[in-house]
N, C-alpha and C positions, 0 to 999 in steps of 0.2 A: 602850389598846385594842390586841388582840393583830393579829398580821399576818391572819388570818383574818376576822377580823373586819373590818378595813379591807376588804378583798376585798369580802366580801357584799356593804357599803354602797354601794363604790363601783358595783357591779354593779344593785344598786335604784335607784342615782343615773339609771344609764344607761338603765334600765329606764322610769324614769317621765319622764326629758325627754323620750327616742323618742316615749314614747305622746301627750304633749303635741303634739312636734310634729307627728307623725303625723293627731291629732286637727283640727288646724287645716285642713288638707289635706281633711278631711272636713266641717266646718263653712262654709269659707272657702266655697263655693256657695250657702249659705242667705241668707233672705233678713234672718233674726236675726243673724247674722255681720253679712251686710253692715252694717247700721244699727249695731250698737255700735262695728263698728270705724271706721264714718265719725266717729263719736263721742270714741272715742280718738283719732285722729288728729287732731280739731277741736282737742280739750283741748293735743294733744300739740304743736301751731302757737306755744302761749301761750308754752313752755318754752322752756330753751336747747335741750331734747332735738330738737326740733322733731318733724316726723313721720316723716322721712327716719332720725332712730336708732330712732324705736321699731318701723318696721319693718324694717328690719336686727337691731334685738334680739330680736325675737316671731318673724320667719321664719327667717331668716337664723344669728343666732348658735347655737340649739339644736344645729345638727349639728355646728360646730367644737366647742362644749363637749363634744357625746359624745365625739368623736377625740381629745379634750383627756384627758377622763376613762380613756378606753378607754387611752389608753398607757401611765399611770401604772397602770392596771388589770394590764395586760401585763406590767410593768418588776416589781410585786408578787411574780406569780406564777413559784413558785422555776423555772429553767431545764430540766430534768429530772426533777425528783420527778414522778409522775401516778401515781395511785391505780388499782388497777385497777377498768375500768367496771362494774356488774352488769348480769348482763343485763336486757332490760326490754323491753315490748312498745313501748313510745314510741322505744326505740333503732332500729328497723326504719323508723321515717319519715326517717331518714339515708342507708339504704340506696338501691340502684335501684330503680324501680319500675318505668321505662317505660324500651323499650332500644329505638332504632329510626334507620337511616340519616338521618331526614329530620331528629330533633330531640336526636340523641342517646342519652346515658345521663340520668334524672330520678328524683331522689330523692321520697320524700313531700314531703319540707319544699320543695322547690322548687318541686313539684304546688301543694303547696297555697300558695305564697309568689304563684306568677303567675296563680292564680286571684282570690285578693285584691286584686292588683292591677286586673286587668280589671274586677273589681267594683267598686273603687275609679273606675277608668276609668269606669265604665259610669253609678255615681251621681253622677260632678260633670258627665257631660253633659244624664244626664235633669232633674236641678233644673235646670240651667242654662239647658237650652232651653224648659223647659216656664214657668220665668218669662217667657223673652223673647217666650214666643207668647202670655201673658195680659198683655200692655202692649205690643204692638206697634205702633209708630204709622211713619208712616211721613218717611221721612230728606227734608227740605225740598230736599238740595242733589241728592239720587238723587230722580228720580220713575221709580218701580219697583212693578211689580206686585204684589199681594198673595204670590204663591208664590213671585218671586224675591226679593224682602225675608226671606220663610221661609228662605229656600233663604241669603241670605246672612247671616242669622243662624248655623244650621245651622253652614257655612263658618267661623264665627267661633270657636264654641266648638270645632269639630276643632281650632282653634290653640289653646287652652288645653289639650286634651290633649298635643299636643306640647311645650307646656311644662311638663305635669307629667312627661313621659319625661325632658326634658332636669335636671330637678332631680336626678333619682336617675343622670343618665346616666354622670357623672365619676368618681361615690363608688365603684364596682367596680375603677377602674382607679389607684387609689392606692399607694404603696408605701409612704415613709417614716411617710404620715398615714392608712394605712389601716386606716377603718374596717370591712371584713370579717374583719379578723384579729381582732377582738374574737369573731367568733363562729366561730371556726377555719377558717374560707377563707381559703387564698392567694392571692395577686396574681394568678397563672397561669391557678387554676381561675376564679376572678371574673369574667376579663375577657370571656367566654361572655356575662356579663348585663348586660355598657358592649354588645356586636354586637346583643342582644334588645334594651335600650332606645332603641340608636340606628336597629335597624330603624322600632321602631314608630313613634319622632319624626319619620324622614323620613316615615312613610305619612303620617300624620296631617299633618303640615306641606305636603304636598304637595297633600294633600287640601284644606287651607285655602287655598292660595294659587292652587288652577285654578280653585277652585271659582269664589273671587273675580274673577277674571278673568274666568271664562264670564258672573259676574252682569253684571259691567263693558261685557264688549262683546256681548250682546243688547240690552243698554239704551244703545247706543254713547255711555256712557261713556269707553273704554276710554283713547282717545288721553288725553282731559281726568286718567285719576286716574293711569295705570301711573307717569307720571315725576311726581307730586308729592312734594315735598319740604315737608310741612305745618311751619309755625311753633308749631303747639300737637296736641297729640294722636299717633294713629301716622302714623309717618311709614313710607307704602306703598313707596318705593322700598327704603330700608334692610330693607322685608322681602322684598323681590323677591330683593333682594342675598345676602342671609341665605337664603334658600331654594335659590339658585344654589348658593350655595358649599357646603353641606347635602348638596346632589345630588351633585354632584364627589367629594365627600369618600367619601359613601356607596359609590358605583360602585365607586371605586379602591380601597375597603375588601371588595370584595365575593371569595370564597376565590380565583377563577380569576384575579383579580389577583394580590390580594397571596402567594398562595405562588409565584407563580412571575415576580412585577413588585415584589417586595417593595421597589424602590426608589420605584418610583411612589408605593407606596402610604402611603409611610413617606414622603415628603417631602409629597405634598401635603394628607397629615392634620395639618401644621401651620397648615392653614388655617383651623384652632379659633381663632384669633385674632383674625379677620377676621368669621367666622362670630359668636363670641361680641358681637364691638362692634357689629357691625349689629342684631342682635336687641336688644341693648339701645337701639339707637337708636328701632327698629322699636316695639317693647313696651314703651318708659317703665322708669322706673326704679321703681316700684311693683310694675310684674310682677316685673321683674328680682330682685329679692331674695327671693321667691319660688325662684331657682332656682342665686341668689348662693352659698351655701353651698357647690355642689360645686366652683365655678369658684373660689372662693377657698383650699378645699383643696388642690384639683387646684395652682394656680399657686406656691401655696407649695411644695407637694408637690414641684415641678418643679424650684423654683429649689434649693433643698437637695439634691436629687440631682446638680445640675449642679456646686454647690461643695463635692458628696465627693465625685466624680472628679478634681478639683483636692488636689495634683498630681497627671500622671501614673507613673507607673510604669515598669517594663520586666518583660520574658517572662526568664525566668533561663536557663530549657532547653527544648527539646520533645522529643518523643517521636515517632516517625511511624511508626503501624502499617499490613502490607501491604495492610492493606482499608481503606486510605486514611483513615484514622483520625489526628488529633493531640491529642498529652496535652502541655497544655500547663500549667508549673509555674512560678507567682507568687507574688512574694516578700509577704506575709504580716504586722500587728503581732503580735506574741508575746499582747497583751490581746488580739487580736478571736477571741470566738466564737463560734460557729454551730451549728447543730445541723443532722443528716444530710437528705436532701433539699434543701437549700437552692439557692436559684441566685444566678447575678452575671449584670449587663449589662457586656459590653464594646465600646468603642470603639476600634478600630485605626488612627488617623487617616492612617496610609501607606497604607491599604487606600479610606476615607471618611471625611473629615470628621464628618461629623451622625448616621451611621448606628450603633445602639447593636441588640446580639445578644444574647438571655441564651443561659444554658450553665448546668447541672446541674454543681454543684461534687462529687466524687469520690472526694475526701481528708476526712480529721475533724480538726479543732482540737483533738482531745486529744492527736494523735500527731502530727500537725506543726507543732509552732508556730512555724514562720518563712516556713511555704508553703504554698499552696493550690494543687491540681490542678483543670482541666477537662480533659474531651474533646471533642473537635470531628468532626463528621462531615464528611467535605467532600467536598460535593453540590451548593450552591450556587453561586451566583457570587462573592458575598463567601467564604463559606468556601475557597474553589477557590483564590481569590487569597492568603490566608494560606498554606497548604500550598504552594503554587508558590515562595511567599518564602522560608519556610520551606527546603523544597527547594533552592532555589538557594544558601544558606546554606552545604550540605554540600559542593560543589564549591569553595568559598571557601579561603582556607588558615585557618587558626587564627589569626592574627593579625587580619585582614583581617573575619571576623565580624562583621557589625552590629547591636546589639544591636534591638529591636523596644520602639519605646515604647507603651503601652496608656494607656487608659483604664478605670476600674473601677469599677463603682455597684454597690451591693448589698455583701455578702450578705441577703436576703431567703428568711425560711425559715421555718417553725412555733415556737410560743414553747416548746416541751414535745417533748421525745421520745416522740412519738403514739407508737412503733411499738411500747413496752415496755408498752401497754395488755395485749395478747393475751397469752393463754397461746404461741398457735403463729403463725409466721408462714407464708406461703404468697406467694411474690414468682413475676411473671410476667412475663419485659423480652421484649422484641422489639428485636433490631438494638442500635443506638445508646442503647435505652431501659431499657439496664442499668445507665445513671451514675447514677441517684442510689441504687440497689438498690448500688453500690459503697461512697457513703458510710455507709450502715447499716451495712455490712456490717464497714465501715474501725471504727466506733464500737462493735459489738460487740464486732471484737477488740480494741480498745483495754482496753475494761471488763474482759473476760477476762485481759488481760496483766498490767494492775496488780492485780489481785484485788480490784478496786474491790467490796464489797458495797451500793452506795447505788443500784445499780436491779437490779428484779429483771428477768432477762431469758428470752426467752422459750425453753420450752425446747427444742423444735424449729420448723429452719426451713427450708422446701424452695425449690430458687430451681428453675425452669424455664425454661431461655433458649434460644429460636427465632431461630437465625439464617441467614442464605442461604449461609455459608461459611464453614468450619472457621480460616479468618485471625480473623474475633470473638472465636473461646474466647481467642485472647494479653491478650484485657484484661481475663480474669479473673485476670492473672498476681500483679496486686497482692495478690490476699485469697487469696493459695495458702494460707498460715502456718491459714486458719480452715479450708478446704478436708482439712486431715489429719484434725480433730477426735480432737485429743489426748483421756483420759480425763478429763485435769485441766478441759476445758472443760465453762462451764454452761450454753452449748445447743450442741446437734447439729445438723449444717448438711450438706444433700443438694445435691446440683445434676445436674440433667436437661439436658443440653443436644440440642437438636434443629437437624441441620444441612439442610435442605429441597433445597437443589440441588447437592448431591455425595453421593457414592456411599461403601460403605464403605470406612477404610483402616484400616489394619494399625499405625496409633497409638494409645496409651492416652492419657487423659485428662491423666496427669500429662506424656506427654512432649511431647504437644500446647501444653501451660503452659511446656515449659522450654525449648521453640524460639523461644528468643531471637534469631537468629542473623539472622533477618529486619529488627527491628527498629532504626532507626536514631536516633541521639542528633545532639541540635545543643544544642552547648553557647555562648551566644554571648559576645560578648566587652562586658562590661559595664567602661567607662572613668567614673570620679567616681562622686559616692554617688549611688544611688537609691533613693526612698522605697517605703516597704511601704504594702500596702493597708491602710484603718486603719476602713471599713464606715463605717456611718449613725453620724451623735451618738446618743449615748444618748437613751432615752425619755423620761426627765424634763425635760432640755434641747430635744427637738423638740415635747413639750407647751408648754413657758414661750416657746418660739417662736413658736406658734400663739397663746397666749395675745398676745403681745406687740405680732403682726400685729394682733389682732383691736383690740385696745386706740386704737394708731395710728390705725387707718381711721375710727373712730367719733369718735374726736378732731379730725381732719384736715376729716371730713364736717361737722362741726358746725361746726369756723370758717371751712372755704369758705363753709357755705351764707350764712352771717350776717354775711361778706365781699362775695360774690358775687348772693347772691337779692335783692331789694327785700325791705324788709320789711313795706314795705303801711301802715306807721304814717301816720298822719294829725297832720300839723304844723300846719293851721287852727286847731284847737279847736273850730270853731262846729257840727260836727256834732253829732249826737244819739250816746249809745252806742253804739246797735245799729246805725245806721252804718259808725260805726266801727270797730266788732266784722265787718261783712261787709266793708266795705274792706281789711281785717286779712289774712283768710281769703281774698280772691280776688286781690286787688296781686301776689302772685307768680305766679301762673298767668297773670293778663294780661300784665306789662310784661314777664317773663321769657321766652323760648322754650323749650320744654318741653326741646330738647337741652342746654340749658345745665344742666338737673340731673343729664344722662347724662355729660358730661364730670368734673364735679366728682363724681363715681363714679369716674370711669377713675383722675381724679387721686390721689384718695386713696386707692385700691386701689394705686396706682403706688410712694407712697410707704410705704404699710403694707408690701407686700414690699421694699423698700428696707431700710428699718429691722430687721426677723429677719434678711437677709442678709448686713446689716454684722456684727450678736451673731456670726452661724454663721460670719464668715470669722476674726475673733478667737478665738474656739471652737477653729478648725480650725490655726488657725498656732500657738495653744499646744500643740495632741496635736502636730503636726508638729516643735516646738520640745523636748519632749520625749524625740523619737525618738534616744538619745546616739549611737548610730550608722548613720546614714544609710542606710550601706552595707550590704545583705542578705548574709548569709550566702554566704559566696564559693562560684564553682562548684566549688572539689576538696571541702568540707566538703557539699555537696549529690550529688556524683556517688558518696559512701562511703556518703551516705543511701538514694538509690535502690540501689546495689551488694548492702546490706545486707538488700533488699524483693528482690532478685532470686535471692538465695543459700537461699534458704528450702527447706525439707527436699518430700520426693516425695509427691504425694499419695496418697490413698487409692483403693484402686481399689475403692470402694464405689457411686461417682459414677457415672453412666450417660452415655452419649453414642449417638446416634440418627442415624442418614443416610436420605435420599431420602423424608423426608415429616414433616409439621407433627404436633406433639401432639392426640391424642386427650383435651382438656382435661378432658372430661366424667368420661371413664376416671380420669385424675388427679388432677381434685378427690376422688373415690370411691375412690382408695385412700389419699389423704392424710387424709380424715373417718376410717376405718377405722383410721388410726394413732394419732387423735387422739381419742377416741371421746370426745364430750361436751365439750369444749373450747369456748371463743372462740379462734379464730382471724382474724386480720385479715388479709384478702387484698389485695394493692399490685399493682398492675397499673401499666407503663410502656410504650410501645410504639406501634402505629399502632389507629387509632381502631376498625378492624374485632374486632384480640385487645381491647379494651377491651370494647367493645360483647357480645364472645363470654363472657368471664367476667364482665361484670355479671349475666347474663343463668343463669349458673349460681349465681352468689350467689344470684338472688332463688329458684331452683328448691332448693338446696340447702340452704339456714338452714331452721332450729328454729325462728326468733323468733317467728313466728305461729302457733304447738305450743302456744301459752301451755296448756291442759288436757290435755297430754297428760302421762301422768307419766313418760315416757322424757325420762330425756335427751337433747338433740338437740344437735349443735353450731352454734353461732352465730356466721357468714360474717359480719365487717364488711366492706365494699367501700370501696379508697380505686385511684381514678386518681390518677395522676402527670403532670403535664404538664408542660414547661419549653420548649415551643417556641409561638410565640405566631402 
């Protein structure tokens, strides 16, 4: 079977377990559901399986086997090859459609992704509740009026929609085991729809739990139920708990926090932990699997990124430009790599402990194999504190130098060189939001130096870069060499730079690039070997991972339970059958306490991640054992590398440069269509959310795509933002 072929299959694979389990999610309210699966469950009591695996296998395992399938799906498809797209009226539902401060930029597919949803929402509460109001009877231990028995029904099922938000809430914010990058979202952009579905879990959650409480104390309940800690069933306190910590998390996630408390909000969002075990205590382990899948993604997901930052590293050199800017350069394995756009999280443990930053990587893997750049803005507090180190570094003597140990996760970046789709490209950075428009930019020329012909590239590209001060243009100084546009090259590259708050000067573009003289070098003093960044294990090994966890838990579960549960057998004899068969069936629910199923969860989740972390740390000390020389390439054989990036010839003064006001974007898409007349073009937008919002908002006025009858040619605007700040 040819590699294409593998592709499709695997791709219909994925296709039909989603809709399966997707379908459950839709059935699971009915009252046909209900009765077959009490059904299977009965049968499934008799087994070793018991009932506890087959709903772990029916709910629960469908989404790890897609993330299973989806990576090997990923690891398939070649690295760079992509086809160019055709145009097509169904391509414009990728596009924006709706541009607007309150919700953003929103594609069709999005439109219509979180309309489905609410629909979804909307039909597991109307079955739900309209069964509970044709057998309503009322609660022996509550004597409660007919409307507030409604009313706390009602309250009941808003908590099962909060627990179908929390199913889907984790799987956007994956990396190693993410599931969106099957269907070409980034980590970056994804995490937009973990803030949507964790807004709607707190409403909803919240909604359930005053409700309850209001039912509570008009019927002065309240003292008797708030602090119960039930021996069978839910247990009200663990949801109290779970609701509390739900709030907290939410608040300190909320933007006026965390961009400007981002340690608040990053520390006390590890109260998922806490959160997590009380919901399960609260909802049984029945619910729980139901929403199992992402939380077991997710912690796997976790623990693997924590043991490929192990070891750490060190920073080789930086750079610090006078618009307080640092380019900071990391030593690198010669195998890892990456494609343009991608980002890294780093940890600086001199700066924080716990605290992990992504950063837009700047450099291409094809031209440096032993180093990777970022840039850094430094605005922050953490950043501040880097640059200050940094800083103090240069008054140091040369010997005296310390070197900076890091931490590094990622690289995480697109499986395909999106960008070589388009005939043209059309890049739009703001400020600091020109790094990853540098690694495309690194990887073009790369393709043009070796006279690679194995992708076709596009053959013009206009970059437009709006910054507040003529100190920005120095970090185009890297990609001057594409900036000449030799004849030999096979595309032509513009750049507009527009400088908003200074006036004109009497420099051209090129000598604006080759005032170096600002710029300062810290070269540090690295003492014994230190290891190079060496990215995520491979695809196929973080599947057989996931595979592996999965296997464990379901093992683990099946001989606690049959350790641990009663098994309700009847040692008399003298009964009848069907006795026995119902002593069978109810013995673990009586003599057991319902939490004691919720631990032997936690247990064997505990050990399942155990077991993939040991494989990944043997994994990881063989690539490490590999490494014949430790030691990164020394700084004199790195400073003749940069030397050799700064010696590069003058550019052209084709290039245009702007003072004292922002582009006229409109004007400039209209004379770039003009240049390109009928083309796809893909436009990259990087920058603050306002110039996003501005050219979405001319994509959707300016594309062809919906001309489908017209017989002119029209050029076709794909829209992609960039984002690497979270």
């Amino acid at each position: 079977m040819g590699k294409a072929a593998v592709v499709i299959l695997l791709k219909v694979l994925m296709i039909l377990i989603s809709t399966a389990w997707l379908s459950l999610w839709l059935l699971k309210p009915t009252n046909l559901w209900t009765r077959k699966w009490k059904a299977a469950e009965s049968s499934a009591r008799n087994t070793v399986f018991g009932y506890y695996g087959l709903d772990f296998t029916v709910y629960t395992f469908p989404v790890i086997a897609v993330a299973m399938i989806g990576l090997v799906y990923l690891n398939l498809q070649s690295w760079g090859q992509r086809n160019r797209q055709i145009r097509s009226s169904t391509a414009a539902f990728s596009n924006p459609l709706v541009t607007s401060n309150l919700v953003g930029i929103l594609s069709g597919v999005e439109i219509l992704s979180v309309f489905l949803f609410i629909l979804f929402l909307a039909w597991t509460f109307y079955t739900r509740i309209s069964h509970d109001f044709t057998k309503l009877t009322p609660m022996e231990s509550l004597k409660l009026d007919l409307w507030q028995l409604k009313f706390l029904r009602v309250a009941t099922r808003f908590g099962l929609l909060a627990e179908a938000c929390l199913a889907f809430l984790l799987l956007p914010i994956l990396r190693e085991l993410a599931v969106f990058r099957i269907l070409g979202i980034q980590f970056e952009a994804s995490a937009r729809y973990h803030i949507w579905l964790g807004t709607a879990m707190i409403c909803f959650a919240t909604f359930h739990g005053a409700s309850t409480l209001f039912i509570w104390g008009v019927s002065h309940y309240i003292q008797d139920e708030i602090t119960k800690w039930q021996r069978t069933g839910r247990i009200y306190l663990a949801g109290e708990i779970t609701l509390v910590v739900g709030l907290v998390m939410w608040i300190t996630s909320l933007p006026q926090i965390r961009r400007k408390r981002f340690e608040i909000f990053y520390y006390i969002h590890h109260l998922y932990i806490i959160f997590l075990v009380f919901f399960l205590l609260h909802a049984g382990d029945r619910h729980f699997y139901m929403i199992f899948a992402g939380v077991f993604l997710f912690c796997l997901d976790k623990l693997l990124r924590i043991l490929q930052s192990w070891p750490q590293t060190h920073i080789l050199s930086a750079r610090l430009y006078p618009c307080k800017v640092v380019e900071l350069i990391l030593p690198k394995d010669t195998g890892l790599k990456y494609t343009p756009t991608s980002i890294i999280f780093m940890k600086i443990p001199s700066i924080s402990r716990f605290q992990w930053h992504s950063f837009s990587i700047t450099s291409s893997s094809t031209i440096d194999h032993h180093t990777m750049s970022v840039l850094v803005k430094c605005d922050g507090r953490w950043t501040t504190s880097l640059y200050d180190n940094i800083r103090a570094q240069l008054d140091s003597d040369a010997d005296k130098m310390k070197s900076i140990p890091v931490a590094i996760e990622g690289p995480y970046g697109p499986s395909s060189l999106t960008f070589l789709r388009y005939d043209n490209l059309l890049l739009v950075a703001g400020g600091i939001g020109i790094t990853p428009f540098l690694s495309i930019l690194h990887e073009i020329a790369a393709t043009q130096g070796n006279g690679s012909s194995r992708y076709r590239l596009p053959s013009r590209i206009q970059l437009i870069y709006v910054v507040k001060k003529s100190q920005y243009i120095g970090l185009l100084k890297s990609v001057s060499s594409l900036l000449q546009n030799h004849p030999s090259n096979k595309c032509h590259l513009k750049l507009k730079v527009f400088v908003t708050q200074e006036k004109q000067c009497g420099a051209t573009l090129g000598e604006m690039l080759n005032e170096a003289s600002q710029v300062q070098w810290v070269h540090f003093g690295l003492k014994g070997p230190i290891y190079s960044i060496h990215g995520p294990q491979s695809l196929y090994w973080t599947a057989a991972l996931a595979g592996i966890a999965s296997i464990t838990f379901l093992v683990f579960l099946i001989c606690f339970n049959h350790i641990f549960v009663p098994s309700g057998k009847n040692t008399s004899g003298h009964h009848s059958s069907k006795l026995a068969v119902s002593s069978k069936m109810k013995a673990p629910k009586e003599n057991s306490p319902s939490w004691v199923a919720d631990i032997l969860i936690i247990s064997s989740f505990i050990i399942s991640l155990a077991c993939p972390s040991l494989v990944a740390i043997v994994l990881r000390w063989r690539r490490l054992k590999k490494e014949e020389v430790p030691l990164v390439s020394s700084k004199e054989e790195k400073v003749q590398q940069l030397s050799s990036i700064e010696t590069k010839g003058v550019v052209e003064e084709e290039h245009e440069v702007h003072f004292g006001g922002r582009p006229n974007l409109e004007d400039e898409f209209s004379k770039f269509l003009n240049e390109t007349n009928g083309s796809d073009i893909g436009v990259l937008v990087s920058g603050p959310e306002t110039m996003k919002e501005a050219v979405a908002s001319l994509c959707q006025q300016k594309s062809g795509c919906f001309h489908i009858g017209n017989k002119e040619k029209k050029p076709y605007l794909s829209f992609h933002a960039l984002t690497f700040t979270l």
